[in-house]
N, C-alpha and C positions, 0 to 999 in steps of 0.2 A: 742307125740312130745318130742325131747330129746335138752336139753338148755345145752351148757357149759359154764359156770360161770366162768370167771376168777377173784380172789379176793385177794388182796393184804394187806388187813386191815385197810385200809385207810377210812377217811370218804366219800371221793369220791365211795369206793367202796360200801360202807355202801347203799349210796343216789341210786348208779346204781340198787340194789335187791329193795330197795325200789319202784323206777320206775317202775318197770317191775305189780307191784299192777294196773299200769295202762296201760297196752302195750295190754288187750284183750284175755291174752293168753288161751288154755284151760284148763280144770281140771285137766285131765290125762295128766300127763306132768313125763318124768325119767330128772331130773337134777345133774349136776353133777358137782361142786364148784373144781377150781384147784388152788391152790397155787402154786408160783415158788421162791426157791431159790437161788438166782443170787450169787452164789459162784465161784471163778475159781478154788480152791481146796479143794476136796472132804476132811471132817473130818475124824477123824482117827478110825479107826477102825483094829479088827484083834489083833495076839499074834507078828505080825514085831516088831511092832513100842514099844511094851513092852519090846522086847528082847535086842532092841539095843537103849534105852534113851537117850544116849550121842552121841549119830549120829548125832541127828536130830536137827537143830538150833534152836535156842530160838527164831529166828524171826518166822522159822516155826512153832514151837509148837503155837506162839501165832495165826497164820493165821490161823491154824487148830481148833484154839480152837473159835475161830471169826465165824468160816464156821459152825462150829458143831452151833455155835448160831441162826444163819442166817437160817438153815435148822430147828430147833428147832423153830422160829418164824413161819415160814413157817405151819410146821406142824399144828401150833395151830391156827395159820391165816385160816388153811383150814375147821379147825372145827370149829371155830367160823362163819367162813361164812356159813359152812350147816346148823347150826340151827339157822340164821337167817331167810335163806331162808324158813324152814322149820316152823318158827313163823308165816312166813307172808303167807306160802303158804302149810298148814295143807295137804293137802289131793292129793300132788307131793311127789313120790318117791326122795329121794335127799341123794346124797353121795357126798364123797369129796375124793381129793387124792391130796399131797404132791410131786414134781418136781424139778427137780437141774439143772441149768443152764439156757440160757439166757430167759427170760420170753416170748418174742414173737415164739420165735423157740421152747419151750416147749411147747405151746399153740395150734400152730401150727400144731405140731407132733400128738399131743393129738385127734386132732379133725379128722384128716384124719384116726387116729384111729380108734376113736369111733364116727363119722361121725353123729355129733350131725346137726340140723335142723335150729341153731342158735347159734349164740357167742356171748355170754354178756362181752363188757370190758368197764371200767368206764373211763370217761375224767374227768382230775385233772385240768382241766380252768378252774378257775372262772372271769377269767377274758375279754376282751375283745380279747387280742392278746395273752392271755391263753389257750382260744377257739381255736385262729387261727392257731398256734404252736400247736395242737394236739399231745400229747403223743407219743413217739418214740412207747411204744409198744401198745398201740392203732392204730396208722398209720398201723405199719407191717402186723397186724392182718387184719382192714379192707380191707388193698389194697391185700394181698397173701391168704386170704383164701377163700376155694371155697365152702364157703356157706354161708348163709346171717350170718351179723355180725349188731349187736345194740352197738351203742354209745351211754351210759345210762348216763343222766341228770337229775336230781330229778325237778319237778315243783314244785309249791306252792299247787294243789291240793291234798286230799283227791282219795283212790281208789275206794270211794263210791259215786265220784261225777262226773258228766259228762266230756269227752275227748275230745280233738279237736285235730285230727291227719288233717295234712295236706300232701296230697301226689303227689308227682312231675311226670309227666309226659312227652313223647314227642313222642309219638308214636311207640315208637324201642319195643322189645322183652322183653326186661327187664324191661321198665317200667310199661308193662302188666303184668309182675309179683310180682310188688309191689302191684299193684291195687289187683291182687288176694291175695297177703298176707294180703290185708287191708281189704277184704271181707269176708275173712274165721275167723275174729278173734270174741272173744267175748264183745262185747265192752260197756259199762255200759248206759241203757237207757237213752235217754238224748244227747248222745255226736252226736259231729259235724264234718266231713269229705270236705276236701276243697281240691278240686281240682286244680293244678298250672300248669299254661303251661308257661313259659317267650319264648316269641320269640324276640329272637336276630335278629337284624334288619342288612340286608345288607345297610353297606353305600359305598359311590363311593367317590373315593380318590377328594381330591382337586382339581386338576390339571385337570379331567376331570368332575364334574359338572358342568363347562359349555356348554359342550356337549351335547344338547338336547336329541339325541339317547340313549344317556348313563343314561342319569337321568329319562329316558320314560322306560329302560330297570330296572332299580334299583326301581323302584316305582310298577313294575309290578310283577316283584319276592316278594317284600314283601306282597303285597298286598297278592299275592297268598300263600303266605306264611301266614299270619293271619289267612285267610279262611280256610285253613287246620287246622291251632293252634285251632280253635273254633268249628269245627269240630269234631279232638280228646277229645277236653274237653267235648262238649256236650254228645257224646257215649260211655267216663269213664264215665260220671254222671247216665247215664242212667243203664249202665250195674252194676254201683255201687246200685243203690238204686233197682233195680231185686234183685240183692242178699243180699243185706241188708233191704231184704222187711219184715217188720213184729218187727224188734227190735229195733223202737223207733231211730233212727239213720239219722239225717239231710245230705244232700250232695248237697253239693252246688259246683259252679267251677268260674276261674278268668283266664283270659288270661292276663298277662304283656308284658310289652314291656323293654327289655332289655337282660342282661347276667343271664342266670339262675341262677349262682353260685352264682349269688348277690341276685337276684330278688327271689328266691325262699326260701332264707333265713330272707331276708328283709320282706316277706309279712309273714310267718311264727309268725315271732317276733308281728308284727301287728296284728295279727290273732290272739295271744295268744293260738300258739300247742303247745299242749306237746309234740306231735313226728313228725317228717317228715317222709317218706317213700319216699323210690328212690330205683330203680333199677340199678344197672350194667352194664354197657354195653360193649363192645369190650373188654371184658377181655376175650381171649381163651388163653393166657399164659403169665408166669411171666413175661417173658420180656417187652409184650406189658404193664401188669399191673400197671409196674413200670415206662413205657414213657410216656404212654397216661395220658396227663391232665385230670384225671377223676372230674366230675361235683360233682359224690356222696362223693367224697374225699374231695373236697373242702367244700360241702355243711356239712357235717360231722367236718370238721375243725373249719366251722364260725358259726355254729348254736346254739344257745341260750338253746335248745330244746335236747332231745333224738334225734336220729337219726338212722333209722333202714336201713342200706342198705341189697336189697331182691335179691337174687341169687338163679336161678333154680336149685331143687333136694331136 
């Protein structure tokens, strides 16, 4: 498995490698910490800028010598992230690499590079509507890259103590893929897996429930609609606890009634996970990535918890 770590020096970032002691991950793992330097002009370098000293303004020299800093943090920001990661996780390959320019579009670039399996980026809310305002470069990251990306949030557990990942479902493609990511992982005996389906309820505008027809037809979609919701849940449970046979791993499931975006964040918090899992869904390109009101975006934004959105490849 190959992890790209983005790490900024922060103690958000700190908390996120932390996390990960409880994400299941496996042994053999190639990790690879990137710091980015958010400079717009490059330090100086070279025999130019020697030759000719009284060119070059003194406002510039000072920006130059700002940027040479900034890139100089960078640098060290990325070594102090690998041998954290390296503290916590002895027996992972782990290197790091230094970046210049805007953090999400470095990040980005990086990964389609080196086409890592996962994106570790930290969320800097600690607060309520900290959470919900999700980091400019956490957003970019989750919603434009095309591979699963973790929204790392430290709990109050130990990584030697049992997990409760809760993972959202709805039957699409993609949320069979979190259910597989949540099946292949290694997860500490003990922990607990919870199933969520929120089914959003059709309702019938004002003006027409009093239409018998109308409210005989909107009663009948839903209903049909439950029966399916309880359905999927039953057959993730099953097919979770097949493959989670033998490691000591509870799974249980919950059908709600409401907006997922809410409802799956809400019972979470209740639930006391550490992670959520969610899948992806209708992203086949930017443009669409950037329209469509994504559920895992939202759920990502308000979540109390880590948040691993799972993306096929």
């Amino acid at each position: 498995m190959k992890i790209l770590i983005a790490y900024d020096g922060s103690e958000s970032a700190d908390k996120g490698i932390d996390d990960l002691s409880r994400a299941g991950l496996p042994v053999k793992v190639e990790a690879l910490v990137v710091s980015v330097a958010e400079v717009w002009l490059p330090p100086r370098r070279g025999d130019f800028d020697d030759t000719f000293p009284l060119q070059i303004p003194i406002g510039l020299q000072r920006a130059r010598e700002h940027a040479a800093q900034i890139v100089r943090e960078a640098q060290e920001f990325a070594s102090n992230g690998s041998q954290r990661v390296r503290q916590t996780f002895p027996q992972w390959t782990v290197d790091h690499q230094m970046a210049v320019g805007s953090p999400a579009h470095e990040i980005l670039n990086l990964a389609a590079e080196w086409k890592p399996n996962l994106i570790v980026v930290a969320s800097h809310g600690r607060s309520a509507l900290g959470r919900f305002v999700l980091g400019s470069v956490s957003q970019k990251v989750l919603t434009e890259a095309h591979t699963s990306v973790r929204v790392a949030r430290q709990k109050t557990g130990t990584g030697n103590s049992a997990v409760r990942i809760v993972v959202g479902v709805d039957g699409s493609a993609g949320s069979q893929e979190a259910v597989r990511a949540v099946a292949a992982r290694n997860w500490t005996p003990g922990s607990e897996v919870r199933v969520v389906i929120a089914d959003d309820l059709l309702m019938a505008n004002s003006v027409y429930r009093v239409i018998p027809p109308v409210n005989q037809f909107v009663n009948e979609v839903n209903e049909s609609e439950r029966t399916e919701a309880e359905r999927i849940a039953e057959e993730t449970v099953k097919q979770l606890r097949l493959e989670l046979d033998g490691k000591n791993v509870t799974v249980s499931s919950v059908v709600l009634t409401g907006n997922p975006k809410q409802q799956v964040v809400r019972h979470a918090e209740e639930f006391g996970a550490d992670c959520i899992f969610t899948g992806a869904t209708g992203f086949s390109n930017r443009i669409e990535r950037l329209l469509v009101g994504s559920v895992s975006a939202a759920i990502a934004a308000r979540a109390h918890c880590s948040v691993e959105v799972v993306r096929a490849g």
